[in-house]
N, C-alpha and C positions, 0 to 999 in steps of 0.2 A: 547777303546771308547765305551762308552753304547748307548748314542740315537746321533744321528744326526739331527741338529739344521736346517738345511740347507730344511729338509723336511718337511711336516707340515704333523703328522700322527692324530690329532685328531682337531675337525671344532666343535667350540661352534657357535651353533646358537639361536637369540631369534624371536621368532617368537609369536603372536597372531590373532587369528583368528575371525572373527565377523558377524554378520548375514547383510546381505544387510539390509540398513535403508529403513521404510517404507514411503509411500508417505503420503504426510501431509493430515489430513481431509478434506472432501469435503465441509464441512461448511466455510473452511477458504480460500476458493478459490475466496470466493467474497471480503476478504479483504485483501487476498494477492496481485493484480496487483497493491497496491501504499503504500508509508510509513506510519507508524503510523503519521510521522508529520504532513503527506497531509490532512491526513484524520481526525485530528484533524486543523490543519486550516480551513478544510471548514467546520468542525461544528460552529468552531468559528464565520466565516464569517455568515452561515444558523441562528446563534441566531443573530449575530450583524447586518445586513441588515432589520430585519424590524424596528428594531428602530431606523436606519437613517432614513429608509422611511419615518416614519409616523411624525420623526420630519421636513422633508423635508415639507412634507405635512398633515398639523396638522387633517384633516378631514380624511386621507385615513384609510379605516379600514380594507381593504384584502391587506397588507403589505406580511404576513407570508404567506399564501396562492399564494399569485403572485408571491412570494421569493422561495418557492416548487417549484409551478409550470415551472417556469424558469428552476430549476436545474434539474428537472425530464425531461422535453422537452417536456412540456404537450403544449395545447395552452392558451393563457390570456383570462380569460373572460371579455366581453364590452371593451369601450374605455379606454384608460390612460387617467390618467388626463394630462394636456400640462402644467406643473408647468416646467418649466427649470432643475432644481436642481433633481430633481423626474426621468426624463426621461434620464439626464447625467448618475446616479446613475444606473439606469435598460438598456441603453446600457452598461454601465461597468460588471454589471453581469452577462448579456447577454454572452456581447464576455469570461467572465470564464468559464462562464457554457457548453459554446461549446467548448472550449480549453480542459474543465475536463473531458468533456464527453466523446469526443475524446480521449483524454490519457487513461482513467478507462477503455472502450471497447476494445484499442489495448492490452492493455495489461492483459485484461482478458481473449482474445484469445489469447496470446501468455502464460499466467497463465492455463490455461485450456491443451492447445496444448501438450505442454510439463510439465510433472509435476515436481513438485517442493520437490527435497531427503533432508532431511539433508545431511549438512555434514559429509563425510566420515573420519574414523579415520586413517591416514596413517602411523604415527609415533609415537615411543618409549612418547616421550612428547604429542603429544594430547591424547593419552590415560591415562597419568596419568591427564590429566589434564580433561578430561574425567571422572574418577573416583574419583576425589575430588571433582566436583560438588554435 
């Protein structure tokens, strides 16, 4: 008898080795804490609000500016007007614009806090899948 089956005398192994991934730019920290969906909704919402407004109320002409200013968390300059439909409309943004502000700060402390790797390649498959990108 020549070799004996029962023992394993030679170990194929595969192995590859990779550099720690780096941490993502610091430009993109302000628009990593939310989805690109979000953050395209509320553009949509920052174009489409002054032109509810101003059809709300055909005279108003700092629409855009008071629609800023809300989302920023500045204060409104002078009175609103008391139009009904007008003031429904800038409570409803109102309570967004603090729900968003809130979500985009926590999570930009918690984006800041810890950063944010690429994903790691761990397996024989996301490395090829890796190198065919």
């Amino acid at each position: 008898m020549l070799y004996d089956f029962t023992y394993p005398f030679d170990y194929m192994r595969i192995a590859f080795a990779l550099t720690t991934p780096l941490v993502s730019p610091s430009w993109l920290s302000l628009y990593l804490p939310l989805s690109g969906a979000v953050w395209l909704a509320t553009l949509l919402l920052v174009c489409l609000l002054p032109v509810v407004l101003k059809a709300a109320l055909r005279r108003e002409g700092r629409a855009v500016g008071r629609t800023l200013r809300i989302l920023l968390a500045q204060d409104l300059p002078g009175p609103l007007p008391a139009a009904p439909p007008y003031r429904l409309l800038l409570a409803a943004w109102m309570l967004f614009a603090l729900v968003f502000g809130a979500a985009y700060r926590g999570n930009l402390t918690a984006t800041l806090t810890i950063p944010k790797y690429p994903k790691r390649i761990e397996s024989l498959r996301e490395l090829v899948a890796y190198v065919d990108r």
